[in-house]
C-alpha positions as CSV (number, residue, x, y, z in Angstrom):
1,X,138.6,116.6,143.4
2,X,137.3,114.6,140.2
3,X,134.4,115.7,138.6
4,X,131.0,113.8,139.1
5,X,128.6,113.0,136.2
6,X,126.4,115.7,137.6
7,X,128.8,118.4,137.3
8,X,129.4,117.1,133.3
9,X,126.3,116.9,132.8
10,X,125.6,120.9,134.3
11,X,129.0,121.7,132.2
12,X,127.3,120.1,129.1
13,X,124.3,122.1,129.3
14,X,125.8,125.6,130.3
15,X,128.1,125.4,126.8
16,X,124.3,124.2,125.0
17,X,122.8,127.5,126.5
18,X,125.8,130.0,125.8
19,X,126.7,130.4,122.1
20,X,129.4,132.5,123.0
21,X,131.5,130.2,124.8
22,X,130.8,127.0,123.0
23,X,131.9,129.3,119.9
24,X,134.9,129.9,122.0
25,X,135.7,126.5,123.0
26,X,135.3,125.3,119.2
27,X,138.7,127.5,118.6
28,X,140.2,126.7,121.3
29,X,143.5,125.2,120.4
30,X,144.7,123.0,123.2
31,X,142.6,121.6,126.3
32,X,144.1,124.2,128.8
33,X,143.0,126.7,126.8
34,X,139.6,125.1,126.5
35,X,139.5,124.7,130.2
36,X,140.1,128.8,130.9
37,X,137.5,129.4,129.2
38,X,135.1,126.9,131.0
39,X,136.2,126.9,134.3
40,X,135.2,131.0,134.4
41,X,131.9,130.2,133.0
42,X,131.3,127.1,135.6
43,X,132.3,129.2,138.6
44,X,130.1,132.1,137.3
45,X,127.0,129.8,136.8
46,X,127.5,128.3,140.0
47,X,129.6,125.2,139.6
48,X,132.3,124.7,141.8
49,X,135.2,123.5,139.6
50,X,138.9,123.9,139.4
51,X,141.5,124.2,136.2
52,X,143.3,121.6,137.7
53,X,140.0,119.1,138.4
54,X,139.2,120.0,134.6
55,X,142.3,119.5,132.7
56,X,142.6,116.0,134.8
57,X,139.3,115.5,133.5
58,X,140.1,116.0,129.9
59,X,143.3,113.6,130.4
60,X,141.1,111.1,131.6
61,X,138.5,111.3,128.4
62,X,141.8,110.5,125.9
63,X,142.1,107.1,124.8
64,X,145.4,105.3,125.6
65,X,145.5,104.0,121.8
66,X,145.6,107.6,120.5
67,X,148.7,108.4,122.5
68,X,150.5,105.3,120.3
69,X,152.3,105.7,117.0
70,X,151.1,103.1,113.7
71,X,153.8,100.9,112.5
72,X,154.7,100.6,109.0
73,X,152.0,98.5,107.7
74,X,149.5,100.3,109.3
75,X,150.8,104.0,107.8
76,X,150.7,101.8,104.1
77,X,147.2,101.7,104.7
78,X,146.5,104.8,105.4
79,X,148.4,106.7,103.0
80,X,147.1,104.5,100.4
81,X,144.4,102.4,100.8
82,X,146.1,99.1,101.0
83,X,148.7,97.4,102.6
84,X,152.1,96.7,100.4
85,X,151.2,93.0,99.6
86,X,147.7,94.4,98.6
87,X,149.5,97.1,96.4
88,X,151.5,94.3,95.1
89,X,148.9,92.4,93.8
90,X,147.1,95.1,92.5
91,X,150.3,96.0,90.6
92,X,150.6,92.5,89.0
93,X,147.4,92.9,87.8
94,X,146.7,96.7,86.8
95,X,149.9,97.1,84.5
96,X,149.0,94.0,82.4
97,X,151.7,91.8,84.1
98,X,149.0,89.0,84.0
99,X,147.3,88.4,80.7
100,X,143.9,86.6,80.2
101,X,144.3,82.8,78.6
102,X,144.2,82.5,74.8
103,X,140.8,81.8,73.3
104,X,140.4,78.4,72.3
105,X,139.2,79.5,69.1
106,X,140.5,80.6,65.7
107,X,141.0,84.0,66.9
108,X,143.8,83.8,69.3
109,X,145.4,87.5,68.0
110,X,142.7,89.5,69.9
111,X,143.5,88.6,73.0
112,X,147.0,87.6,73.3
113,X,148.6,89.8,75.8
114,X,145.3,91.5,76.5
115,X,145.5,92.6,80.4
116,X,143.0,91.4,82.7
């Protein structure tokens, strides 16, 4: 049987009002285990709910995208900050592979090969 908005909502508060189990639920380490906690609470505060009604429940709340894997370019920007055409271009530019132009003035030794 899914669980109605009521019954999250009457979940919600019981883990507000008892310390205890809401510190047991922040260790929990997987959703089953989350959800023997909770369903003992529920049924001992009144609500009528099931292990298997709950972990259903928690399946439901995950997001399809964060069952999928990022490809390559995606794991670039993560792990660094940038994508590899963005590292690329920063490259060319931070290891003075690009040099400001040559003053038109008389002075043309003090920035000749000067990196941007």
């Amino acid at each position: 049987m899914p669980i109605s908005e009521a019954t999250v909502q009457s979940l919600r508060q019981l883990i507000d009002r008892d310390a205890a189990l809401r510190e047991g639920l922040q260790r929990a380490r997987s959703t089953s285990e989350a959800a023997s906690l909770l369903v003992p609470a529920a049924n001992q505060a009144g609500l009528d709910i099931h292990m298997e009604d709950l972990l259903a429940f928690f399946a439901a709340q995950v997001p399809a995208a964060a069952n999928q894997s990022l490809d390559d370019e995606q794991l670039d920007k993560v792990a660094g900050g940038m994508s590899y055409f963005e590292k690329q271009a920063a490259s060319f530019f931070s290891f003075g592979l690009a040099c400001l132009p040559l003053n038109s003035g008389g002075n043309k030794k003090a920035t000749e090969g000067r990196p941007l």
